[in-house]
C-alpha positions in Angstrom: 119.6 98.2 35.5 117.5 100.7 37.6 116.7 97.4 40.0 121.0 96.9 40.6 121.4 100.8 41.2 118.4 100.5 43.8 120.3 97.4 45.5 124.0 99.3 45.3 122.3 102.4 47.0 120.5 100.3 49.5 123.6 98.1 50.6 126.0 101.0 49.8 126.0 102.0 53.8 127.0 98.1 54.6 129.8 98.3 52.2 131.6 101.2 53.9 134.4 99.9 56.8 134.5 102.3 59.5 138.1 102.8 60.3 139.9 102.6 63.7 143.1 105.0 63.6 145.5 104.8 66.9 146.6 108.2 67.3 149.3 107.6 69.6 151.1 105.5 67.4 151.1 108.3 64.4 154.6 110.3 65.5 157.0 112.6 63.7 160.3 113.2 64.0 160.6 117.2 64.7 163.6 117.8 62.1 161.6 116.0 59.7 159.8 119.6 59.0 160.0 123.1 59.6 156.9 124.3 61.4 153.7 122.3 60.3 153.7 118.6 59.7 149.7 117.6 58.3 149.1 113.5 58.2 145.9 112.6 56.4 143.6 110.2 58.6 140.3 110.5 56.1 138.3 112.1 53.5 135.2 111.6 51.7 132.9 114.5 50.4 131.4 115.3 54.1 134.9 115.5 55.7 138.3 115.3 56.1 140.5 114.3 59.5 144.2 114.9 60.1 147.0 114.2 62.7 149.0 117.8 62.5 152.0 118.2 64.5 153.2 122.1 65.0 156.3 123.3 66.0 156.2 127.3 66.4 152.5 128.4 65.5 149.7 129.0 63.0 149.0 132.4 62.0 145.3 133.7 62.3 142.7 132.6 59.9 139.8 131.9 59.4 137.8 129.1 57.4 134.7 130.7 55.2 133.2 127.4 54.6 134.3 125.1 56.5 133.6 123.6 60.4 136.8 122.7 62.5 137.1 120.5 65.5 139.9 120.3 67.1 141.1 117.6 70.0 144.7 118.3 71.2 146.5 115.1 71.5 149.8 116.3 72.9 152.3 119.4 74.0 151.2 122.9 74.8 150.2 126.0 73.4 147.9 129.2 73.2 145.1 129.1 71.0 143.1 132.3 69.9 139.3 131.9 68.9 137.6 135.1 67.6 138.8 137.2 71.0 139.1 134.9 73.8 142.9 133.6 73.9 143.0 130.1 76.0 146.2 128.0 77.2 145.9 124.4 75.6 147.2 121.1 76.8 146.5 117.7 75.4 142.7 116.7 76.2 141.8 120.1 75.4 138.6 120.5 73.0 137.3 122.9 70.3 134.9 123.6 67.8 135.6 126.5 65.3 132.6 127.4 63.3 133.2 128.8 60.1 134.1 131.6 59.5 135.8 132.3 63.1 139.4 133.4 62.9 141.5 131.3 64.9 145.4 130.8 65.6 147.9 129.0 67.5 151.2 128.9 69.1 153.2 126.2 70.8 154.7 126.5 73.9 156.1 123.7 74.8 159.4 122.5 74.0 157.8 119.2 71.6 155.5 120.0 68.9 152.0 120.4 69.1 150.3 117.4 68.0 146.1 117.7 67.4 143.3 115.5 65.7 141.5 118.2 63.1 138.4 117.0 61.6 137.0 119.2 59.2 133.5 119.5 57.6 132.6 119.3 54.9 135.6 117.4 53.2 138.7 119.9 53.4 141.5 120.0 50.4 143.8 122.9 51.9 141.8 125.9 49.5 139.9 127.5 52.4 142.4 129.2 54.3 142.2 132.7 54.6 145.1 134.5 56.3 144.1 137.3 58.5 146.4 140.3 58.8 147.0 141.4 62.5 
């Protein structure tokens, strides 16, 4: 028995299929929700991706144990990181550590669309709202 464990855990990485996602394909109609649309890519225990499309904004908030990246994929917006404030546009690139309180708003007329890989694996419970 101890022998097939040793084998599964040795071949375990070779039985894992990496996954190729096309990101431009993954659209939303914008009366389809009323500000934040969330479409799961992946998740395993070290972390989680999304597609998420916003309409008007996200309020600040911050993540206590959990890492963000964030790669905008499409529209336009204004994105707050601890105190800096930047303008956004798609190509744009950010880590958030954890901890950091961060926000959003969308300024152009389509949604917000932006890959969101979190670490470790994120199930929507570390989200904590930050009164302004």
């Amino acid at each position: 028995m101890k022998k097939y464990i040793f084998l599964l855990l040795l071949f375990y990485p070779i039985l894992l299929k990496a996954q190729k996602q096309d990101l431009k394909s993954i659209k939303v109609h914008k009366d389809s929700f009323e500000n934040v649309k969330v479409v799961p890519l992946h998740s395993d225990d070290r972390t989680s991706a999304f597609v998420v499309f916003v309409k008007k904004g996200v309020p600040l908030h911050k993540h206590v144990h959990h890492t963000e990246i964030v790669r905008v994929l499409g529209g336009k917006g204004v994105m707050t990181l601890g105190d800096e404030t930047y303008k956004i546009k798609k190509g744009d690139f950010f880590i958030i550590p954890m901890g950091m309180p961060h926000s959003v708003q969308t300024t152009s007329r389509k949604p917000l669309k932006a890959l969101s890989i979190q670490a470790p694996k994120f199930e929507g419970k570390d989200r904590v709202f930050i009164k302004q």
